[in-house]
SERO-4910 file (N, C-alpha, C, O; in steps of 0.05 Angstrom, whole numbers):
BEGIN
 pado doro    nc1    nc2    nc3   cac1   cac2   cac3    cc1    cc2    cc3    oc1    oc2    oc3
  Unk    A     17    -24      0      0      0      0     18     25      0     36     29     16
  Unk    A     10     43    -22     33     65    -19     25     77      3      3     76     13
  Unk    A     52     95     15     51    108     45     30    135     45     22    143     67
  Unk    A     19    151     20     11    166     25    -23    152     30    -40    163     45
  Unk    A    -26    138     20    -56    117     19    -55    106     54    -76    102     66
  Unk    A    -24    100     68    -30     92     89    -29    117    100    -47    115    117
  Unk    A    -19    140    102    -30    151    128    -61    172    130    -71    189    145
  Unk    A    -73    155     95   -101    171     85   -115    153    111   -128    166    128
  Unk    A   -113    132    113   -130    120    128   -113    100    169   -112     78    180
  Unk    A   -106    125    172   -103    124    194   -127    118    213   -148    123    201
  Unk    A   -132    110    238   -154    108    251   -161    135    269   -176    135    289
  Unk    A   -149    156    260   -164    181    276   -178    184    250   -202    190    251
  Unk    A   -164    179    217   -179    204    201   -207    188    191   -225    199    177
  Unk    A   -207    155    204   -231    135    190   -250    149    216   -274    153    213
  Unk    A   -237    156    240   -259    164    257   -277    189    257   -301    193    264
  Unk    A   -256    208    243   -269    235    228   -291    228    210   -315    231    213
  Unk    A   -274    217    187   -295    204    164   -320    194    176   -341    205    168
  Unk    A   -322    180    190   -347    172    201   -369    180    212   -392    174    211
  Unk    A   -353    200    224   -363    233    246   -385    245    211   -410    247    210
  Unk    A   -363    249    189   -379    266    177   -401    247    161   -422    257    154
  Unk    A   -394    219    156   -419    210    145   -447    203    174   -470    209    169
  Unk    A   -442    195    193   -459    200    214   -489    228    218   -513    228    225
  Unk    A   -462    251    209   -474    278    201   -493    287    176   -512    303    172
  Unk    A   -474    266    162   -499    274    128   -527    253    130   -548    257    118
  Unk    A   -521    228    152   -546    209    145   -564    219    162   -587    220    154
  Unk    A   -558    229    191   -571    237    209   -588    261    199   -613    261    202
  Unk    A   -570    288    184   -593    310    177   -606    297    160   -628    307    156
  Unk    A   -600    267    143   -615    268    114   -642    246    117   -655    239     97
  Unk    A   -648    237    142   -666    212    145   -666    210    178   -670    188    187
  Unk    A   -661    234    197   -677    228    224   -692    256    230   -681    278    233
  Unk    A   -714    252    230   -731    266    243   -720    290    268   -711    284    291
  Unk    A   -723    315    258   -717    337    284   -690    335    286   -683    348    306
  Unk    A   -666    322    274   -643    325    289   -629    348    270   -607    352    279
  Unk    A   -633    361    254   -631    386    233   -643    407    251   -636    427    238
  Unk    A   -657    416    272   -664    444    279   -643    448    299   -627    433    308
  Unk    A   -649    477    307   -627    493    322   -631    484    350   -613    486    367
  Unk    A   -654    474    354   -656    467    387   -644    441    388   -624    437    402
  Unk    A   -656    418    369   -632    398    380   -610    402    376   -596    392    394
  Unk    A   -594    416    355   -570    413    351   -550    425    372   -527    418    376
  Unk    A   -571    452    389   -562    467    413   -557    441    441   -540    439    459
  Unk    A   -582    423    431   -569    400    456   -556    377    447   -560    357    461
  Unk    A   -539    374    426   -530    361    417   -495    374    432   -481    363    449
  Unk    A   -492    386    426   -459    398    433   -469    416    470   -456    421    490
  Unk    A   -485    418    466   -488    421    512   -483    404    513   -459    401    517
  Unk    A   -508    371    507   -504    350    528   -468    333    524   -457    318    540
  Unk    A   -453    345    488   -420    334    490   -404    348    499   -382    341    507
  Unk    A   -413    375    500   -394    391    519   -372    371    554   -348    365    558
  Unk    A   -397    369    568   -387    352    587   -362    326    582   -342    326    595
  Unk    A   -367    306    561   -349    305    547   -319    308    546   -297    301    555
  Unk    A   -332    328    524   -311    338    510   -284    358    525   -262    363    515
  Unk    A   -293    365    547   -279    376    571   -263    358    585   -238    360    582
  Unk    A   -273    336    602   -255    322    605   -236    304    595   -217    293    606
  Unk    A   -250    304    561   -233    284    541   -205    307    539   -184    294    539
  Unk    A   -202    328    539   -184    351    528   -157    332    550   -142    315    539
  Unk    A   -157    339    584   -132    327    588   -129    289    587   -109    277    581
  Unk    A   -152    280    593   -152    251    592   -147    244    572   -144    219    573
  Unk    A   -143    256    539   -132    248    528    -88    254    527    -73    241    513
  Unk    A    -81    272    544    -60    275    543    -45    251    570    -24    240    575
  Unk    A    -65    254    578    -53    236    603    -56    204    595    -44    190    611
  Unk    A    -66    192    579    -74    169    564    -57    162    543    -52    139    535
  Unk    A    -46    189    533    -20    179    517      9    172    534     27    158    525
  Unk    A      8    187    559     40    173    583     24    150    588     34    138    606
  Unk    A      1    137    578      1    111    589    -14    105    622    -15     86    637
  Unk    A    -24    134    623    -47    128    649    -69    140    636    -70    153    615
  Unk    A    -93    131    656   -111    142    664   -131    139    684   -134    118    697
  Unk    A   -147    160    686   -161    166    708   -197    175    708   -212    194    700
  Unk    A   -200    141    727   -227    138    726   -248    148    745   -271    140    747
  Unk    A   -233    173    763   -253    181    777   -263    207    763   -265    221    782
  Unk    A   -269    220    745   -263    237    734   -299    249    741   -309    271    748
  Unk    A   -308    229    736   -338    238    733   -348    240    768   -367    254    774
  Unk    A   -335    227    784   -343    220    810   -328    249    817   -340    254    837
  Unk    A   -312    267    814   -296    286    823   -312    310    811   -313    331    825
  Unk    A   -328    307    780   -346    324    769   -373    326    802   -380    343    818
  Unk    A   -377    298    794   -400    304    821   -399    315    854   -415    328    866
  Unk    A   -380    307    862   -364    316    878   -365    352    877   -378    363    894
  Unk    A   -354    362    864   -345    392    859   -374    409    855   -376    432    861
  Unk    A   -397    391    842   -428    402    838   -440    410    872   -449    428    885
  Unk    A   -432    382    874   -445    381    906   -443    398    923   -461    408    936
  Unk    A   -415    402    924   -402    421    940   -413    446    935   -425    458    952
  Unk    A   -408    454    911   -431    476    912   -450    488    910   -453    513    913
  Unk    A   -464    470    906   -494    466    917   -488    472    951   -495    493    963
  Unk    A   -476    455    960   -479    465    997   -473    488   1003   -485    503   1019
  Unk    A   -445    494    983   -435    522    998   -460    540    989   -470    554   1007
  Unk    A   -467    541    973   -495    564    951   -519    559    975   -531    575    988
  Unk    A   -520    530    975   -549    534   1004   -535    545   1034   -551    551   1052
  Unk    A   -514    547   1035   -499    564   1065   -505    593   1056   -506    610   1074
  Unk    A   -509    600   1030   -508    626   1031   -476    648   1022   -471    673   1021
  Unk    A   -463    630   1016   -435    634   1001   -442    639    966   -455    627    949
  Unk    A   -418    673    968   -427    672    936   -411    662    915   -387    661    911
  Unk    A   -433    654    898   -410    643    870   -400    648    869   -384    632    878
  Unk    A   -386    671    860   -361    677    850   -343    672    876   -319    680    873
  Unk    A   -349    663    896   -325    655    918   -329    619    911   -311    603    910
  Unk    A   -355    613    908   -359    585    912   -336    572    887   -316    560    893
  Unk    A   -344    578    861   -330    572    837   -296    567    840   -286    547    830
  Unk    A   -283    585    853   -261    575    850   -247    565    873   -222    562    875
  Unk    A   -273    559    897   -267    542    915   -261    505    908   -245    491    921
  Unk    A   -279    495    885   -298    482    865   -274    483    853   -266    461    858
  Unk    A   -260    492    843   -237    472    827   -215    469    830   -199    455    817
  Unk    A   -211    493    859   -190    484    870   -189    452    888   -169    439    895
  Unk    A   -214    446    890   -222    415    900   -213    402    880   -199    381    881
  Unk    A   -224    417    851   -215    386    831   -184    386    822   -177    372    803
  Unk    A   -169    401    836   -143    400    825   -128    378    861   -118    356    862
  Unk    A   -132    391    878   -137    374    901   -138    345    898   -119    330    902
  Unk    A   -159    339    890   -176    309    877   -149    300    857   -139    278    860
  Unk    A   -142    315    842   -125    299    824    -94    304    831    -75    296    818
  Unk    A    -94    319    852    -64    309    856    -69    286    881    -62    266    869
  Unk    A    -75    279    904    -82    256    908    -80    227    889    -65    208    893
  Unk    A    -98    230    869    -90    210    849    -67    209    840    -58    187    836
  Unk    A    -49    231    833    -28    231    821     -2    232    843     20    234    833
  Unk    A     -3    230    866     13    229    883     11    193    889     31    183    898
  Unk    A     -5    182    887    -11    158    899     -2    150    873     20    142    880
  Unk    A     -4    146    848      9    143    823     31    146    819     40    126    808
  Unk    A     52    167    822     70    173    818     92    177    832    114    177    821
  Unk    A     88    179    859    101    170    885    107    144    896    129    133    898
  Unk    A     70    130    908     77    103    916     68     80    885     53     61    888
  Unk    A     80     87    856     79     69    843     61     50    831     64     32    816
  Unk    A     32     65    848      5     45    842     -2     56    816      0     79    807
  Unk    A    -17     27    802    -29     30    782    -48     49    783    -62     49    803
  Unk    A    -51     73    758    -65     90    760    -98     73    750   -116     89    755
  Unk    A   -109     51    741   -121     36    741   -147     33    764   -171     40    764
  Unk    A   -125     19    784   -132      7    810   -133     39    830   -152     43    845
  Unk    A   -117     52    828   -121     86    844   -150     92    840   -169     92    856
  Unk    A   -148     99    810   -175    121    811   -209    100    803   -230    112    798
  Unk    A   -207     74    803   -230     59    815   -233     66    839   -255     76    844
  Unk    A   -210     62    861   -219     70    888   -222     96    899   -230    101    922
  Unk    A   -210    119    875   -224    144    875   -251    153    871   -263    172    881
  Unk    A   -258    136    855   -286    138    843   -310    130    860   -332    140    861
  Unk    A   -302    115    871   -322    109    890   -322    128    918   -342    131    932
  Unk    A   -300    139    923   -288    152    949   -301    182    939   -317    192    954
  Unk    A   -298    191    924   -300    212    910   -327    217    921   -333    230    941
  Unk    A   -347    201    899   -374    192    898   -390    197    934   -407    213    941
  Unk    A   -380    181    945   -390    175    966   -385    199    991   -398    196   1011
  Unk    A   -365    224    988   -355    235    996   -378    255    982   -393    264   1000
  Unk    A   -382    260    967   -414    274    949   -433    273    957   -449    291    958
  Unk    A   -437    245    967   -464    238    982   -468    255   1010   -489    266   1016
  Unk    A   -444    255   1026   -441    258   1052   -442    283   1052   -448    295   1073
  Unk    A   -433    298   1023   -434    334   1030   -459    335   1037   -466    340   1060
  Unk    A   -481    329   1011   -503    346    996   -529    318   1005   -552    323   1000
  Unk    A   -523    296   1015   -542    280   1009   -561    275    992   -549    274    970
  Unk    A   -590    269    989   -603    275    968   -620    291    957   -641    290    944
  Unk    A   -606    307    967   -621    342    960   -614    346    923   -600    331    909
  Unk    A   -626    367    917   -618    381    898   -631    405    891   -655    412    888
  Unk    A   -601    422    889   -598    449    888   -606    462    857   -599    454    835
  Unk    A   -624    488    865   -634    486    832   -636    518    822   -635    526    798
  Unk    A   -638    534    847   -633    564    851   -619    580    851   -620    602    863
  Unk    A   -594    567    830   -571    580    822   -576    612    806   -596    618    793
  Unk    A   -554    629    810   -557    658    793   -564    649    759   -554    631    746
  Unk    A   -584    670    749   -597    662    731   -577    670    702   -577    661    679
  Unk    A   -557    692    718   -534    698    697   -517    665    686   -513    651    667
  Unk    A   -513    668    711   -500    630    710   -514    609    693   -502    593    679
  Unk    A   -543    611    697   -552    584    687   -558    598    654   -558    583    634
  Unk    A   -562    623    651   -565    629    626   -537    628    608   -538    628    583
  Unk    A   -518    626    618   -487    616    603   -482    600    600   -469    594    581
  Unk    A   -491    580    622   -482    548    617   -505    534    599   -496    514    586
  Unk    A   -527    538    597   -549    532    579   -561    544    562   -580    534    551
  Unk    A   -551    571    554   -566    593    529   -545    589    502   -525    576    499
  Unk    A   -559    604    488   -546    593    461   -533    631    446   -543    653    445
  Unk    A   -518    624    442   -501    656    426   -526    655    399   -531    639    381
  Unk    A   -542    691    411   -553    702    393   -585    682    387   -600    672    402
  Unk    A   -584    683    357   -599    662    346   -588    641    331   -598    634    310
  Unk    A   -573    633    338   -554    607    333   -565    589    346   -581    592    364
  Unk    A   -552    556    331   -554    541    350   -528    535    374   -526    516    390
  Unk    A   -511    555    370   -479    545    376   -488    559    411   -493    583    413
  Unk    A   -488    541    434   -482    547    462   -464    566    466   -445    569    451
  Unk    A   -468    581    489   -454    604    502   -432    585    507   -410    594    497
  Unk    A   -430    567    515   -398    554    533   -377    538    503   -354    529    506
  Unk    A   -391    540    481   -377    526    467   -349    546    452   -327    538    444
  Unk    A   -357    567    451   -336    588    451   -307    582    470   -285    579    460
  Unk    A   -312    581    494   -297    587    513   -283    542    510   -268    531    527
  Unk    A   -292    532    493   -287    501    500   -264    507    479   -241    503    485
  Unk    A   -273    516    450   -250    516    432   -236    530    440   -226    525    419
  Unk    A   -223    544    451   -211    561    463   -185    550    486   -163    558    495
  Unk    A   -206    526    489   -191    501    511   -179    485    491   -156    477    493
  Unk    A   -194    480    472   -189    454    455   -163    461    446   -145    444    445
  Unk    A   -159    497    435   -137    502    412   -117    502    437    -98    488    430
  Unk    A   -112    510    461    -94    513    480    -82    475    479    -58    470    478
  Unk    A   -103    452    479    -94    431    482    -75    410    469    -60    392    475
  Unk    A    -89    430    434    -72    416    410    -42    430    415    -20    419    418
  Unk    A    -51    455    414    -20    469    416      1    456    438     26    453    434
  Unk    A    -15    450    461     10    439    483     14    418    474     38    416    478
  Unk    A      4    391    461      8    369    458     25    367    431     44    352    429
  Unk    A     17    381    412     31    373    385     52    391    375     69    387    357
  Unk    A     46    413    390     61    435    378     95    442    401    112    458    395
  Unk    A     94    428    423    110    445    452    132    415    458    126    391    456
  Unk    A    154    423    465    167    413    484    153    388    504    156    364    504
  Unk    A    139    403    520    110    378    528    110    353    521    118    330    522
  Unk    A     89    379    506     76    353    491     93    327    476     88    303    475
  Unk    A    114    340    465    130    310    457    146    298    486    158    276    484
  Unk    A    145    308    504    150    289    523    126    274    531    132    252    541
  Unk    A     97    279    530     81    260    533     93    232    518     96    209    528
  Unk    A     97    240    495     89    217    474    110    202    477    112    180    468
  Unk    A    136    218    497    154    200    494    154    177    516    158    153    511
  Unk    A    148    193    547    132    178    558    119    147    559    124    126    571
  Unk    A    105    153    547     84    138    538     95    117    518     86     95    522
  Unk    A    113    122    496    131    105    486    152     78    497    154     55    488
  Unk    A    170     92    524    178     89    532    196    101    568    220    105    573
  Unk    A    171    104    585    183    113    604    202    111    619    204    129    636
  Unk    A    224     88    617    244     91    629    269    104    600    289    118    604
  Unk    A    261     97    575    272    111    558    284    142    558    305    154    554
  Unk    A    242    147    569    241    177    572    262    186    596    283    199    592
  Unk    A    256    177    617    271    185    643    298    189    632    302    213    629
  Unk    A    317    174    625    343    173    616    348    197    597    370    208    590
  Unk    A    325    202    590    330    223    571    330    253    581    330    274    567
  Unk    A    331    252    603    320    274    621    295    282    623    292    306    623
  Unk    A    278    271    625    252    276    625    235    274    643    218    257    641
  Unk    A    233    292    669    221    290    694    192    272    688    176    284    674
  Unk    A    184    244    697    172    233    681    151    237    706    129    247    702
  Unk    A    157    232    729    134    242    758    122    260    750     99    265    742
  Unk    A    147    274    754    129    307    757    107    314    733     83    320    738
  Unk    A    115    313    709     94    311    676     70    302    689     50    317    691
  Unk    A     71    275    699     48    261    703     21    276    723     -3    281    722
  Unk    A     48    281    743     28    291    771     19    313    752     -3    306    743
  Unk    A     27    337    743     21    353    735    -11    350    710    -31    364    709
  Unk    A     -3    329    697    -32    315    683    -60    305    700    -82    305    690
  Unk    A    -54    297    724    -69    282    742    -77    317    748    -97    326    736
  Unk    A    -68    327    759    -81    357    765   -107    371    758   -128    379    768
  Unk    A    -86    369    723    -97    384    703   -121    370    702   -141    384    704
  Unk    A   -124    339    700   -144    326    698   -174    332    712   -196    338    703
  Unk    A   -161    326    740   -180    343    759   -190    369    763   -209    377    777
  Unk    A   -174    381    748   -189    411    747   -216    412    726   -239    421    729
  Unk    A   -203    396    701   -224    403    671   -248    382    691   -269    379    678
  Unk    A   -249    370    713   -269    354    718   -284    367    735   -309    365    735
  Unk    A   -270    385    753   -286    400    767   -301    422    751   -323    428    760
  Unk    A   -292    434    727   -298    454    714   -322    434    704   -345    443    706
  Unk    A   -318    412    695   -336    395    684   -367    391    706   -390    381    701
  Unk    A   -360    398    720   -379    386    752   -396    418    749   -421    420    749
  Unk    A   -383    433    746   -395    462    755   -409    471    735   -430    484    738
  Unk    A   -396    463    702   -413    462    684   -449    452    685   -471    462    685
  Unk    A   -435    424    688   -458    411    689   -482    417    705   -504    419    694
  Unk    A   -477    420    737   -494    431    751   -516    451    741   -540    450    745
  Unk    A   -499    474    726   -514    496    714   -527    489    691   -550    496    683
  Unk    A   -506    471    676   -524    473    650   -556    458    655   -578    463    645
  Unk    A   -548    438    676   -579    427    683   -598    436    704   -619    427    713
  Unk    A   -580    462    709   -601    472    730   -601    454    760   -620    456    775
  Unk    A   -580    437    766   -588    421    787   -555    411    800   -533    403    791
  Unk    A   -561    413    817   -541    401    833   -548    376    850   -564    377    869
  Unk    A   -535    351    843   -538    336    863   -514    314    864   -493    315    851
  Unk    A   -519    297    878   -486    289    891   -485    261    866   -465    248    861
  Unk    A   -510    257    854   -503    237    831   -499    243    802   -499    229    782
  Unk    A   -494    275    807   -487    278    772   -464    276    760   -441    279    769
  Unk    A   -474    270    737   -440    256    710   -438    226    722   -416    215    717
  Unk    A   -457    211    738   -450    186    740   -451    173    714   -465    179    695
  Unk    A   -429    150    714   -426    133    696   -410    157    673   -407    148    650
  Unk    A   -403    182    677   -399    200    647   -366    185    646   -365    180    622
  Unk    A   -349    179    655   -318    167    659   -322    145    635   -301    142    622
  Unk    A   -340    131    629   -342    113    616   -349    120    582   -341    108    561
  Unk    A   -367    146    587   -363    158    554   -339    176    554   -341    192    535
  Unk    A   -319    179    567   -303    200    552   -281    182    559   -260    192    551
  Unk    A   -276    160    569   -252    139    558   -262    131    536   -247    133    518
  Unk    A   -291    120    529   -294    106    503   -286    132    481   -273    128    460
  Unk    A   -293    153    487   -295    167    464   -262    175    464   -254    176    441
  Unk    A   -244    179    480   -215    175    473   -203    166    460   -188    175    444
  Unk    A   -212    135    467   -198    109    455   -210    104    433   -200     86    420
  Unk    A   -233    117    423   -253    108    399   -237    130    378   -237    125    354
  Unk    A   -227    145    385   -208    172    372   -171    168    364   -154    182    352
  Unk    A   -169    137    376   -155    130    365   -121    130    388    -99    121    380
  Unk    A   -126    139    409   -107    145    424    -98    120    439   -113    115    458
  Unk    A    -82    105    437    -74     84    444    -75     84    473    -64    103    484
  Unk    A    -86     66    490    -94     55    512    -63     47    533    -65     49    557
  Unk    A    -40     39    522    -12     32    530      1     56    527     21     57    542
  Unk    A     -4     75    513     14    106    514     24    111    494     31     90    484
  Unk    A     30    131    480     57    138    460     43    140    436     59    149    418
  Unk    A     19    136    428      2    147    404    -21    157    398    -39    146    411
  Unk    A    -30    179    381    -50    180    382    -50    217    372    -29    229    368
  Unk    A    -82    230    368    -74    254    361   -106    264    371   -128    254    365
  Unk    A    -99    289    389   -121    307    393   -148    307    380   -169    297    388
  Unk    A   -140    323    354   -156    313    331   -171    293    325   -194    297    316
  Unk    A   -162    267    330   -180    241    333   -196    241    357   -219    233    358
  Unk    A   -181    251    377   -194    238    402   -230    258    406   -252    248    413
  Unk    A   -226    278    400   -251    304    394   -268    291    378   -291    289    386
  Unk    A   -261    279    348   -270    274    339   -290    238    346   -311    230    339
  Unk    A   -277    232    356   -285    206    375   -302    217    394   -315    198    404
  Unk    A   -307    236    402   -327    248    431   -347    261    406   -371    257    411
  Unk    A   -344    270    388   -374    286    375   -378    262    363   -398    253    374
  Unk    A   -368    239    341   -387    203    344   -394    198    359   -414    183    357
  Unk    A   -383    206    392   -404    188    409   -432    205    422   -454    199    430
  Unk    A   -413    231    417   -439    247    423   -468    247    402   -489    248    414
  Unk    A   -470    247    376   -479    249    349   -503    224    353   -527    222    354
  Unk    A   -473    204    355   -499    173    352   -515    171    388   -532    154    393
  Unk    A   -505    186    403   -523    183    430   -552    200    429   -573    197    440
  Unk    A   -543    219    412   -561    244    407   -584    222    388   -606    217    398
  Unk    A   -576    209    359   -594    204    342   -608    183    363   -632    187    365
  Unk    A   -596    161    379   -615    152    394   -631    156    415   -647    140    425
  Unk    A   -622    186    422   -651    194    432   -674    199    416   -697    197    425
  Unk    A   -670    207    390   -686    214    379   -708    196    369   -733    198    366
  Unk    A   -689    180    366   -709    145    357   -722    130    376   -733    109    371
  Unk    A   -719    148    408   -723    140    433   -717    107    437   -733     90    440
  Unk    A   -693    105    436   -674     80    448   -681     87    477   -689    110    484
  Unk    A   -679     65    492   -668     70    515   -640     79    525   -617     77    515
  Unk    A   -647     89    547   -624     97    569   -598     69    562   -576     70    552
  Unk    A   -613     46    572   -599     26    582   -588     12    555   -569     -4    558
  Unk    A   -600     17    527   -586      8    510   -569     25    494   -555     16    476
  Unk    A   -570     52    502   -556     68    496   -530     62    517   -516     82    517
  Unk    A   -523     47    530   -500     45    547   -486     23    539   -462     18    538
  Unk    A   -507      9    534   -498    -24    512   -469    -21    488   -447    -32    484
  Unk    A   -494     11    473   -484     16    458   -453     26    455   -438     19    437
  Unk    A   -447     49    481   -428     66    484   -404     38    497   -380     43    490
  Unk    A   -407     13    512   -391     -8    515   -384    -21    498   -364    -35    497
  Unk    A   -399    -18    482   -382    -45    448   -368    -23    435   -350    -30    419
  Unk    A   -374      4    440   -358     24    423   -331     25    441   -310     32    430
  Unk    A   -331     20    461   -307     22    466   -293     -1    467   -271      4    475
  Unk    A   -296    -27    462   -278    -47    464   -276    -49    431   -258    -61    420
  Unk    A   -291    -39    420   -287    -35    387   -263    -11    386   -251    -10    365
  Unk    A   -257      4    402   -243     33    400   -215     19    414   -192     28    410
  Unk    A   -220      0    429   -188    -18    442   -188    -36    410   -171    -32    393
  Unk    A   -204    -50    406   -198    -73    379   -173    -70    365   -150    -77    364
  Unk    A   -203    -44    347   -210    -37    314   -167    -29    311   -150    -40    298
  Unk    A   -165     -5    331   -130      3    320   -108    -23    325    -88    -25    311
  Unk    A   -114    -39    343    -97    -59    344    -94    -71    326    -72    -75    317
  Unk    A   -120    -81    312   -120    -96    289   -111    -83    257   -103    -94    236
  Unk    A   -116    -58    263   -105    -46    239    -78    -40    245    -67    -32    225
  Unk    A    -59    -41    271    -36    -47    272    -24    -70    269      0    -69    262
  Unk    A    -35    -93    273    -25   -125    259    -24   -126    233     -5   -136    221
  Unk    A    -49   -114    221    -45   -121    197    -25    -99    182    -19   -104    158
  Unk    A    -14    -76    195      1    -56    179     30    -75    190     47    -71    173
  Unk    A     39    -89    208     62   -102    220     64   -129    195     84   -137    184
  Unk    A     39   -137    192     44   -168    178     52   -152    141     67   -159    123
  Unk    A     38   -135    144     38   -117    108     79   -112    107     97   -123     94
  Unk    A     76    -93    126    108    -90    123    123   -119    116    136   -121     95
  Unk    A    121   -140    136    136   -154    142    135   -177    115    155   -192    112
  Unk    A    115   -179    100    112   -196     74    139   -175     53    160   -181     43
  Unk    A    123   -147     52    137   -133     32    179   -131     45    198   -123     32
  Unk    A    179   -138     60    218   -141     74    220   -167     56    233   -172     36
  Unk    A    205   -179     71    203   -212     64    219   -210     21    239   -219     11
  Unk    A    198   -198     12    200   -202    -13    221   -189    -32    231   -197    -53
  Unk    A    227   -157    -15    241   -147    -33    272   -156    -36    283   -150    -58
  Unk    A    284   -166    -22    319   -181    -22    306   -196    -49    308   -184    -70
  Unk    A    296   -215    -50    293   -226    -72    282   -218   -100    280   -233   -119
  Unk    A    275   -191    -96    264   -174   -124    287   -162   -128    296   -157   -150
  Unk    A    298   -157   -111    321   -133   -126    350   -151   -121    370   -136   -120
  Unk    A    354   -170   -118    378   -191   -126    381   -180   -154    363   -179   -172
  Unk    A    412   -171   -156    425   -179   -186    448   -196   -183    463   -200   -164
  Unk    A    444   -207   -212    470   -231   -215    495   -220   -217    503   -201   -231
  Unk    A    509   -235   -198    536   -223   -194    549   -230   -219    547   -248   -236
  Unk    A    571   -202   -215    582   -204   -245    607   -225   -240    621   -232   -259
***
């Protein structure tokens, strides 16, 4: 296969491609998913997402990641929901609220990167700690009387568009993300990382500190993620973004970012969160269920671990025929 044909069909750009035929079948044969109001809750309800995919995908290429993400989202809602029913004002509450989620993720990342534990096995037992630590703020209340400035930003839409007030301020995140990852010093120490971490180390490459510093960052876009959410739904309660850790690893790894570290590209991974957002959207529309809509988002991600593996065997076995053959094509007879 010539090389420019292989890197046409890389598995970020088949995941794009898909993104845009998803888009032409969906306006061209589902009912209502073409007007400005769904399409307005089409990128709110991936926003959430797409926020925490931004560092979880950088931290996924050193070869960790971190599954309390959504339990730390809920966590950070809760919280302020209590502090807001004490009578504390937003603008104090808010950046009490992510200074928790940076808190939250250096914990993970100290217990990771210090005492050596799988970041795996860490943030399962974050997730639940997190979670349950949510419960104990806020119990089962929910907070709904938030400032109306607030809930009109996190849920109104710019002008007469269908494009959300918050989606401005996301690309904004997004271009900051590509730039550190593809474009910076960093960022190619992620990837090197992730390639090879004791490689990296030798190379001079503070490989702790990178990390902790990702585990952070992580927890912040989750708390920002938590505070979003709250508003955009008007509600605070100590179970929101449950189960959300599970769409924005699928939609990572469905984007093409390798699960072991050291590959993968922004670009795919975004584009892997608006497929999963797109086809979650069309099945509401077709009114799927909740519960098979989850069915759905689990085979997408063990298809999103598969699909690149397999198209890496077969690009390893392709090479390895064409080695195989060429000594013997280009033999000349000695003179």
């Amino acid at each position: 296969m010539p090389e420019s044909l292989t890197r046409a069909v890389r598995w970020d750009t088949v995941v794009g491609a898909l993104l845009v035929v998803l888009l032409l079948l969906s306006f061209g044969f589902v009912d209502g998913f073409g007007n400005a109001l769904n399409l307005s809750f089409l990128l709110g309800n991936t926003l959430p997402i797409a926020l925490i995919a931004l560092p979880m995908t950088l931290l996924v290429v050193t070869g960790e990641i971190d599954l309390s993400v959504a339990s730390t989202a809920g966590l950070s809602g809760a919280v302020m929901g209590r502090l807001w029913n004490g009578g504390m004002a937003i603008e104090t509450i808010i950046p009490l609220c992510l200074l928790l989620g940076v808190v939250c993720g250096l914990v993970n990342g100290l217990l990771v990167t210090r005492l050596g534990l799988p970041s795996l096995a860490v943030t399962i037992g974050t997730l639940a700690a997190y979670r349950g630590i949510a419960q104990i703020v806020l119990g089962s209340d929910a907070v709904t009387d938030f400032p109306a400035q607030y809930l009109d930003f996190a849920a109104g839409r710019v002008g007469d568009t269908f494009v959300p007030q918050a989606f401005p301020p996301f690309l904004v995140l997004l271009a900051i993300a590509v730039v550190a990852l593809h474009a910076t010093p960093f960022g190619r120490s992620l990837f090197a990382i992730g390639a090879g971490e004791e490689a990296a180390r030798f190379a001079g490459i503070r490989v702790k500190r990178q990390k902790l510093i990702l585990f952070m960052v992580t927890g912040l876009m989750a708390s920002v993620t938590g505070i979003f959410w709250a508003l955009h739904y008007a509600s605070a309660r100590y179970d929101n973004a449950t189960g959300l850790e599970l769409s924005v690893v699928a939609a990572v790894l469905l984007g093409g970012i390798d699960f072991d570290g050291g590959k993968g590209t922004l670009g795919g991974a975004i584009a892997g969160v608006f497929l999963l957002g797109t086809l979650q959207n069309v099945m509401s529309l077709q009114d799927v269920s909740a519960q098979s809509q989850t069915v759905v988002t689990g085979v997408l991600l063990v298809l999103s671990v598969l699909g690149p593996r397999v198209a890496r065997q077969i690009s390893v076995a392709r090479a390895g025929r064409r080695a195989a053959s060429t000594p013997a094509s280009s033999l000349s007879p000695s003179s």
